[in-house]
N, C-alpha and C positions, 0 to 999 in steps of 0.2 A: 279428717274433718267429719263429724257427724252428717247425718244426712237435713238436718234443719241448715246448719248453717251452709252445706252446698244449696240448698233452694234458696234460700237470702240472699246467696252469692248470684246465682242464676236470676233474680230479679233486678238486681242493681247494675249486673257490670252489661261495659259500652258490646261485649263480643257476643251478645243473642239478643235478638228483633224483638222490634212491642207487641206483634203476635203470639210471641212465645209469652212473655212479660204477662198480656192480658191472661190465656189461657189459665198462668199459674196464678196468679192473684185471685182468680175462680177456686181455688182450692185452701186458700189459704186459713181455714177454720177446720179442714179435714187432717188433720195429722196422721192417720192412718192413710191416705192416698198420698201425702207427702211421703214417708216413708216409704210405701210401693216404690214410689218414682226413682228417690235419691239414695235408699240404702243401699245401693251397689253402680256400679258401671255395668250396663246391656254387653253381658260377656259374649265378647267375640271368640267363641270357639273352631273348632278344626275344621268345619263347614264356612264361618262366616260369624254374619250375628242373624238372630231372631227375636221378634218380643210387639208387643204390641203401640201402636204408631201414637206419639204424642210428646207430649214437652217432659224432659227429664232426663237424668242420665243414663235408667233405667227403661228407657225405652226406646223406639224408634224415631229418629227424627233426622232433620240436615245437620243438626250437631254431633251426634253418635257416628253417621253416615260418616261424616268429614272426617272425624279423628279414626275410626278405622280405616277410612283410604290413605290417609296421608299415613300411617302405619303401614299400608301397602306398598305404597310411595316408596318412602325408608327402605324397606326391606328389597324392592325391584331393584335400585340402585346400587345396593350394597351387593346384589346376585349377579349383575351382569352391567359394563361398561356400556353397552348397545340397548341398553333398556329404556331411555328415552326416544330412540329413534324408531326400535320396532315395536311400542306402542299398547297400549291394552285397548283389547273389544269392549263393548257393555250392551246389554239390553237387559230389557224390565217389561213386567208380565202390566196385565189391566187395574192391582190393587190402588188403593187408596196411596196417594207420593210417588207410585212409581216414577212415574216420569222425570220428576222434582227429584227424588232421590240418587236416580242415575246423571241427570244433568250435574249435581253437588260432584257427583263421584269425580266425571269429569273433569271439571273443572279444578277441582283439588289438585288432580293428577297433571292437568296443566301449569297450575302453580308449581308445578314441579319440576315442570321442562321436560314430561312425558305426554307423548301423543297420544289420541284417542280416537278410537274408530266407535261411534255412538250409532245404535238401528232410529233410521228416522218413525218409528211406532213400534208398540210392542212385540215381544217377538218368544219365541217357545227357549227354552234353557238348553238343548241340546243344539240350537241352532247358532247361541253363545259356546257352545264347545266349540262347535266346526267351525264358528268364524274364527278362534285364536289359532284356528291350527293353516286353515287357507290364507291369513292374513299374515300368517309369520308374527303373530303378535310373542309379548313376552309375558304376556296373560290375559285373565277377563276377569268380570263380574258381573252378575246376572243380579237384578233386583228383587225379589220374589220372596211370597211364604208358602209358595208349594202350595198345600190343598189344606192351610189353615183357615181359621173363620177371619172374617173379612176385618176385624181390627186389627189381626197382625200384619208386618211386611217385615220385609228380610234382605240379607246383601251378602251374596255368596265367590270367593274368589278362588280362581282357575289358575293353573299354573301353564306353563308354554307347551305341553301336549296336550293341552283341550279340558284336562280333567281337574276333578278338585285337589286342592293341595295333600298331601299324603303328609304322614310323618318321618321322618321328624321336620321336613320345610312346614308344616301348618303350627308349630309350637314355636319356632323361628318369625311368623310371624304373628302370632298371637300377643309374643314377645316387643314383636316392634308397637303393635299398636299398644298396647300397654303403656309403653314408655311414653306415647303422645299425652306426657302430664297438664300440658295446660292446650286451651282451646287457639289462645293466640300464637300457638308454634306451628297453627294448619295456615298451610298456603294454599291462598283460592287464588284461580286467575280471574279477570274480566273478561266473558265469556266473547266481547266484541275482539277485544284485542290476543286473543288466544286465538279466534276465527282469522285473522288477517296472520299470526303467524305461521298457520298452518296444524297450529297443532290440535282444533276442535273439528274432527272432520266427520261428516254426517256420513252412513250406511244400507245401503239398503240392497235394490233390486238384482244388483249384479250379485252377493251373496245368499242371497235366493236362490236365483238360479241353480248354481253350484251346488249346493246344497240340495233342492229338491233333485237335481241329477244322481248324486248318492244315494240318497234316500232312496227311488226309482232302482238305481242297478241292485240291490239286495232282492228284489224279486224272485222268487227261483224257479216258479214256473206262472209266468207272464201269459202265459198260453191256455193257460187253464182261467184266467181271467176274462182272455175275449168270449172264449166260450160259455163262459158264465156272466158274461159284463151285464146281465139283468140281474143279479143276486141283490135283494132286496137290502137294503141299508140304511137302519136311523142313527145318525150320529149326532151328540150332545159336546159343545167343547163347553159346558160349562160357565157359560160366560168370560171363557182363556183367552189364550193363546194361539190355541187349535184349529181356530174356523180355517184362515187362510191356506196355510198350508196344508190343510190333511185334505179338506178339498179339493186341492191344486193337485197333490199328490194323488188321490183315488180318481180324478175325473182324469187326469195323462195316464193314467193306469189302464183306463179303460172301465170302470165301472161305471154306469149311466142311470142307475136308480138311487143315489143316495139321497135321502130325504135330513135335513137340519133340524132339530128342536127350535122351531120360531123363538120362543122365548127366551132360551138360551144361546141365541146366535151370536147376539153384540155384547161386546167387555161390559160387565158392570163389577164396579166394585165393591157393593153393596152384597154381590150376590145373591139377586133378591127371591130366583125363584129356588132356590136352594141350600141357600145358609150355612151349610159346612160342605164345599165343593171337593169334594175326594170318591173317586172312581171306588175307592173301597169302601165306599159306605153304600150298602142298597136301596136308601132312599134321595141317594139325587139322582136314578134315574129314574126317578114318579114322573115326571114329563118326557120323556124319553118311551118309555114303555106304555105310554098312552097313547103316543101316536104310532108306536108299534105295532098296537094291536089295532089301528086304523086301518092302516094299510097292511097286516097282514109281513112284517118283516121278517126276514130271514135270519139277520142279526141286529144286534143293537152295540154300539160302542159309544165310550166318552173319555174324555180325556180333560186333567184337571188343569188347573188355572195356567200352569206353566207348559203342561205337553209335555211332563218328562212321565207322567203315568198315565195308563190307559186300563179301562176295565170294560171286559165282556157280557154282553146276558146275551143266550138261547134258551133255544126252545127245549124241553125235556121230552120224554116219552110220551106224555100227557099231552104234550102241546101247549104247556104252561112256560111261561120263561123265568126262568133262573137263572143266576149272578156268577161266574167263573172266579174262582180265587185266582189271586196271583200266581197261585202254585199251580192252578191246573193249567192256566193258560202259559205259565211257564215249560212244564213238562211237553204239550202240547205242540208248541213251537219249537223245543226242543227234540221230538221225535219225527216230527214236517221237516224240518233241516237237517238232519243227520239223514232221516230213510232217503229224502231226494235226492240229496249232494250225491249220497252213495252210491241209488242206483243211475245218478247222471255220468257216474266217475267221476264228481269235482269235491269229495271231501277228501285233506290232504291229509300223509298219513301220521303228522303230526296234531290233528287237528285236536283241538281244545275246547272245552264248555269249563263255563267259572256262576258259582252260586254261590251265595253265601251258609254262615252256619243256622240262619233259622229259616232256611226255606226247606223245602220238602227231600225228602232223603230218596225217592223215587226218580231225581236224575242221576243218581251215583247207577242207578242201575239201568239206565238208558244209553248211555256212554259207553257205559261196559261191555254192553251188546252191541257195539256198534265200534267197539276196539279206539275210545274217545277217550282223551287222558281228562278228569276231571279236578279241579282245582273249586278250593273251596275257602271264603273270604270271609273277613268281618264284615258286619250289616253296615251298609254304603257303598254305595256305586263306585264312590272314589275308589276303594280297593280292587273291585273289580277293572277299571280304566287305571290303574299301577301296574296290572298284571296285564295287561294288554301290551303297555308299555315295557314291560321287561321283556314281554315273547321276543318284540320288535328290535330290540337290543341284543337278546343272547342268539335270535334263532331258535331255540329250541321248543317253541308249541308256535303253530298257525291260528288265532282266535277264531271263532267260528262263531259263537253266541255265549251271551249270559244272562240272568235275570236273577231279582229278587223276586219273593214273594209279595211285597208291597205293589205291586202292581208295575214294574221299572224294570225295564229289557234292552239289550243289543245287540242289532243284527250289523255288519260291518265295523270298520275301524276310524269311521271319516271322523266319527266323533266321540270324545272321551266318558260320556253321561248317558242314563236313560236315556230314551228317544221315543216317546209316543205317538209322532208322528209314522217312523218307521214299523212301530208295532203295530198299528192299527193297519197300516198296506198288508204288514203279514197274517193279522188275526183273519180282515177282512179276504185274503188269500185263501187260509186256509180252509173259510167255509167256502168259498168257491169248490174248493177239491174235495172236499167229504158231500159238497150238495153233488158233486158229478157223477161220484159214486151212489146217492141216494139217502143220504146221510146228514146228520146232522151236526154240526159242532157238541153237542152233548153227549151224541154216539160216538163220538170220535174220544172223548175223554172217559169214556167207558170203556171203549176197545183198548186203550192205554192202558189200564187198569187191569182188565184181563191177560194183559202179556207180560208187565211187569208184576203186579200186586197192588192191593186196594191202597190205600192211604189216606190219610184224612190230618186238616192241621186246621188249626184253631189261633186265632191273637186274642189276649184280654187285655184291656190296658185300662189305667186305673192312673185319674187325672187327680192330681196335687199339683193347686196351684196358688201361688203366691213365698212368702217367705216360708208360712209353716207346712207350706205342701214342698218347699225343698227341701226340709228338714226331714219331713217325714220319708222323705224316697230316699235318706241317706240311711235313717232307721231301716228300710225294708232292706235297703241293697245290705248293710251292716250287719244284721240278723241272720240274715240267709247267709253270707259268707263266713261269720264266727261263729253261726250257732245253724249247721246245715243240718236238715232233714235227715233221717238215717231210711226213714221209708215216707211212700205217697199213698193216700187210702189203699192200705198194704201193702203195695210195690213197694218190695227194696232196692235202694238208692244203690247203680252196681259203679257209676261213674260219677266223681264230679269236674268238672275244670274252671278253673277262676283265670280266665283273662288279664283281669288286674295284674293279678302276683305272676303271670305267667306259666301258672304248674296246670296239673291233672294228677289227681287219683282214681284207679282202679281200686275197688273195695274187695273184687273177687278176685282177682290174680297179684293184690297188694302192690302194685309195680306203680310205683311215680315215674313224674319226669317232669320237663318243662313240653308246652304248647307252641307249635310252630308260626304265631300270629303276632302282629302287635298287641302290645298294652293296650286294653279296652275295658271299662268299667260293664263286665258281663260275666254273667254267671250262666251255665250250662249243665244239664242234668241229665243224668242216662239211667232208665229206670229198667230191672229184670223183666217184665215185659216187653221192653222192646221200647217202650214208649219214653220222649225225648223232651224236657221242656229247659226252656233259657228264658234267664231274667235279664233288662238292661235298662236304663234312663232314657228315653226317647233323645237324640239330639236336637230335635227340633220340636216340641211338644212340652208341657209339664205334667207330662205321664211317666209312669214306668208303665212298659210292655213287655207280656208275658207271650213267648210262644209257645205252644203245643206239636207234638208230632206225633201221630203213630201208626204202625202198620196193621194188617190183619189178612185170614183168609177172603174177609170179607167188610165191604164197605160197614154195615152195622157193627163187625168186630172190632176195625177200627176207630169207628166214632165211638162204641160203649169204651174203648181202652180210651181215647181222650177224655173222655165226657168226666171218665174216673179222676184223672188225675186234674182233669182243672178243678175241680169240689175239693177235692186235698190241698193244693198249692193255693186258691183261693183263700180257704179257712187258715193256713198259714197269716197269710199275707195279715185278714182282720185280726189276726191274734196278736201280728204285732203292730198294729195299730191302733191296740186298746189302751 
């Protein structure tokens, strides 16, 4: 059916409301915003779905929402006999439908004759891990778009260990909702008569608790906290998730100066004081860093709309603050948790750290030294929480920590996802223990530096969006895989690996083979300098991002070897966009 006549369809039939109805009767002279809406179904990919909130097939709404739960639905049933009875979690962050969007899910799932444990207010995404796994559920789904701008929203589903669905169960059910062909094959309950059978049951405090108890025993040295419980503290949740808990969690901690960004305390959907709310960008902490330097902080954190990321500023040499990448505040936590466990004798001698392939190459060399087996994933948390899940299964590695460079870390196993509440205990931790020594968190990512090697990473990403900005990211990924670089502003190309197809080539010792990863639309480059870049499609974004990596004697060595190769890989990129 073209996409004119599904919007005909969507304005006539009895199965979408006259809110929707008006909405699109508003557009009915723009045939270019019809076609955005209805040229395709809001693909429900390996995460979930994404896209921005409004009437159409092509977007977010309680009609999208519905036929991918009852796709969920389908698929629960068909996986396990006991799948009604032990129930799926849900919660949903402060965006625009949250609430409405998780209630639809419900209810669906009711219509189902599956029970639901729903958070009576919003709640952070890693606290939807922990509750499917303290609940004995048979899964979850979290409502959220992470740290997109404020007209997206999202719906993301968990499988029965806490984590996001893996392959191949996420194409299993990508599958099911597909097949949800028509709209009147979703089963909604009445949300009265689902409450009296027991199956709409509300959540809250007592999964808290729980929860902020885990979160609390990751600690590792709690002691160095009293002793510093004056370390000065401004934290921004963004207008999230975050206040609640990270609050709750640093004040039982023992911290007593943390100061909140007023503006940024309460949910808004709007996002009004910051517009694209993500810890990786350095200007949503412009409120954050003002009151900073009011009071003279020690550290600053924030954490984005959902809590699954968290991003650091300190102080530099200068006394100026400056923004931690993912990657340094990963290696950082990563060297604070191995050197302690070590010298408390509690790292075990299986123990494990898991990164993915575009984060920093400077934790293969922290592990090393510290006799840690490292494992290393596709970009998404979900792989890293697979691999959590397999230790637990065969025995053979103890998890201890992982992180992306996207700002998204884990300390224990309570929960299968980033956790930025827990990361912020530990960030906030660890300048306790470099201020005791006299030091800064900035010194502290220097003295890293000096023990392992400089290192420096970089992301460009490069936004295509609508119909011919998909096209166009099929163009760049296409070009770059049929027609690969042979050198970068003179580096020659010594490795490539295409995820897709599975392979890798060495160009200096000619040796192929296949890549020991799932199938992933990524491409990866190893350049004779040492320097490392991988290309991919954001899954949740209408970008492709580009990561950079490279080492040197020296920090300036290694940002001139980056600096080289994004000018190269750049001028690629427009060329084949001309």
């Amino acid at each position: 059916m073209e996409y004119m006549d599904i919007y005909k369809q969507w304005l006539t039939d009895s199965s979408f409301d006259d809110a929707t109805k008006e909405e699109l009767k508003k557009i009915e002279n723009d045939e270019n915003e019809i076609k955005e809406r209805f040229y395709k179904d809001l693909e429900f990919g390996t995460g979930g779905l994404r896209g921005i909130i409004g009437a159409g097939t092509n977007r977010m709404n309680i009609y999208t929402v519905s036929k991918a739960t009852q796709g969920f639905a389908n698929y629960l049933i068909k996986q396990n006999e006991n799948a009604k009875s032990m129930g799926v979690a849900i919660a949903y962050d402060s965006r625009n439908m949250s609430p409405e969007f998780a209630e639809t899910a419900a209810l669906v799932l009711n219509g189902n004759g599956i029970k639901t444990y729903l958070f009576d207010e919003l709640r952070p995404t890693p606290m939807l891990s922990f509750a499917v796994r303290h609940l004995g559920c048979i899964g979850g789904i979290v409502v959220t778009a992470s740290h997109n701008p404020p007209e997206y929203n999202g719906y993301k589903v968990y499988g029965e260990d806490g984590g996001q669905v893996p392959f191949p169960k996420d194409m299993e059910i990508i599958k099911e909702v597909e097949a949800v062909s028509d709209f009147k094959l979703i089963k909604k309950a009445d949300k009265k008569d689902a409450e009296e059978k027991g199956l709409f049951t509300i959540i809250g405090k007592e999964v808290d608790d729980a929860y902020v108890k885990e979160v609390k025993s990751q600690s590792i040295n709690p002691d160095v906290i009293k002793r510093q419980s004056n370390l000065k503290i401004v934290y921004t949740p963004l207008h999230g998730t975050g206040n609640k808990p990270v609050r709750r969690v640093l004040s039982e901690m023992g911290f007593t100066d943390v100061h909140v960004v007023p503006e940024q305390e309460k949910p808004d959907s709007q996002f009004s004081t910051v517009g694209y709310p993500n810890p990786e960008d350095p200007k949503a902490f412009t409120l954050a860093l003002k009151l900073a330097d009011e009071i003279k902080a020690d550290i600053v954190v924030g954490t984005d709309p959902d809590a699954d990321r968290v991003g650091a500023v300190v102080k530099n040499s200068n006394g100026e603050y400056v923004v931690l990448s993912g990657n340094m505040t990963g290696v950082l936590l990563t060297e604070y948790i191995l050197s302690q466990k070590k010298e408390k004798g509690e790292l075990p001698d299986n123990a494990a750290v898991i990164s993915t392939i575009v984060s920093t190459d400077l934790t293969k060399k922290i592990t090393k030294a510290y006799n840690v087996d490292y494992f290393e994933v596709l970009t998404g948390f979900k792989y890293i929480g697979e691999k959590i899940k397999n230790f637990e299964k065969t025995g053979s590695n103890t998890y201890v920590f992982g992180f992306e460079e996207s700002y998204g870390c884990l300390a224990g196993t309570y929960a299968r996802d980033k956790d930025a509440v827990v990361a912020t205990m530990l960030i906030c931790e660890l300048a306790a223990f470099y201020k005791e020594k006299g030091m800064s968190l900035y010194e502290g990512i220097q003295e890293v530096y000096k023990k392992y090697g400089y290192s420096n990473e970089t992301i460009k990403s490069i936004t295509l969006k609508g119909i011919e900005g998909a096209e166009n990211m099929k163009k760049i990924m296409d070009s770059l895989r049929n027609d690969a670089p042979a050198e970068i502003s003179g580096s020659k190309v010594l490795e490539i690996r295409d995820y897709l197809k599975g392979t890798f080539k060495n160009f200096s010792s000619n040796e192929e083979g296949k890549v020991n990863l799932p199938q992933s639309n990524v491409l990866y480059y190893i350049l004779e300098n040492g320097t490392w870049f991988c290309v991919r499609p954001s899954g949740t974004e209408p970008k492709i991002k580009v990561y950079f990596g490279s080492e040197g004697k020296s920090m300036e060595e290694a940002e001139k070897n980056n600096s080289s190769a994004i000018d190269g890989v750049m001028a690629i990129v427009d060329d084949i966009l001309k």
